[in-house]
LUMNU-214051 format. One record per residue (C-alpha): residue in three letters; x, y, z; residue number from 1. Coordinates in steps of 0.25 Angstrom, whole numbers. Each point is the difference from the previous one (the first is absolute). Example, Ala and Ser with C-alpha at 12.3 -4.5 7.8 and 13.67 -1.06 7.14 Angstrom:
<atoms>
  res      X      Y      Z    n
  ala     49    -18     31    1
  ser      6     14     -2    2
</atoms>
This chain:
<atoms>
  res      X      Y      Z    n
  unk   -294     50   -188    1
  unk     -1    -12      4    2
  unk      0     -5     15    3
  unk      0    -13      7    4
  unk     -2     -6     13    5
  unk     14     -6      5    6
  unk     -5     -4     14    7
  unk     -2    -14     -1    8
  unk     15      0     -6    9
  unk      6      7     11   10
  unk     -9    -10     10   11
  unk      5    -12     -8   12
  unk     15      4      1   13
  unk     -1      3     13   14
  unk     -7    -14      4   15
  unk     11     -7    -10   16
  unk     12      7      8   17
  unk     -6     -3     14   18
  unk     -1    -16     -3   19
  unk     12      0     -8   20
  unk      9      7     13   21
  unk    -11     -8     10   22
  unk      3    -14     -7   23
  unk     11     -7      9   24
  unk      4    -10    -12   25
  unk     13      4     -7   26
  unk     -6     10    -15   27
  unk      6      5    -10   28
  unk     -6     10    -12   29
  unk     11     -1    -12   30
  unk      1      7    -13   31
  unk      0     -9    -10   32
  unk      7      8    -10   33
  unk     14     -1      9   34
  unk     -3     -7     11   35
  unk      1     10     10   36
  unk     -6      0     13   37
  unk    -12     11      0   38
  unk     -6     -4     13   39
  unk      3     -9     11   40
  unk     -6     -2     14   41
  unk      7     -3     15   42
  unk     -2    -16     -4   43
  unk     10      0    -11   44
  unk      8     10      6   45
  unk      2     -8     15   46
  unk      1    -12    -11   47
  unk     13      7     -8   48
  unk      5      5     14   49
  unk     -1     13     -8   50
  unk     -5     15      3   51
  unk    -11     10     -4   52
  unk      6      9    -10   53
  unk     13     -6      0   54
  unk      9      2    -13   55
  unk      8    -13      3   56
  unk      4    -11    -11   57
  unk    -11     -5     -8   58
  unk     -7    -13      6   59
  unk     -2    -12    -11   60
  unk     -8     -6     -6   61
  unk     -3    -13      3   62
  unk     -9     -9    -11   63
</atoms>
């Protein structure tokens, strides 16, 4: 068996998800594979006058 430490991930993550909500610019996290939204934070939100957790049409793309 063998075991492992997963402390300082946990601790990374945790850091990663305090800046990344803190942060007041607009951020998005988007799965390459389909473009899907994965993450967003209350920048982009207040940007695409959208909600948390809302199921609303899909935002585009803009390139």
């Amino acid at each position: 068996m063998i075991l492992s430490d997963e402390t300082e991930r946990y601790d990374a993550e945790e850091r990663f998800e305090r800046t990344f909500n803190a942060n007041p610019a607009p951020a998005a996290i988007l799965r390459l594979l389909d473009l899907r939204y994965v993450k967003v934070n209350a920048g982009f939100l207040e940007l695409h006058r959208a909600e948390p957790g809302g199921r609303g049409r899909p935002l585009a793309l803009r390139a």
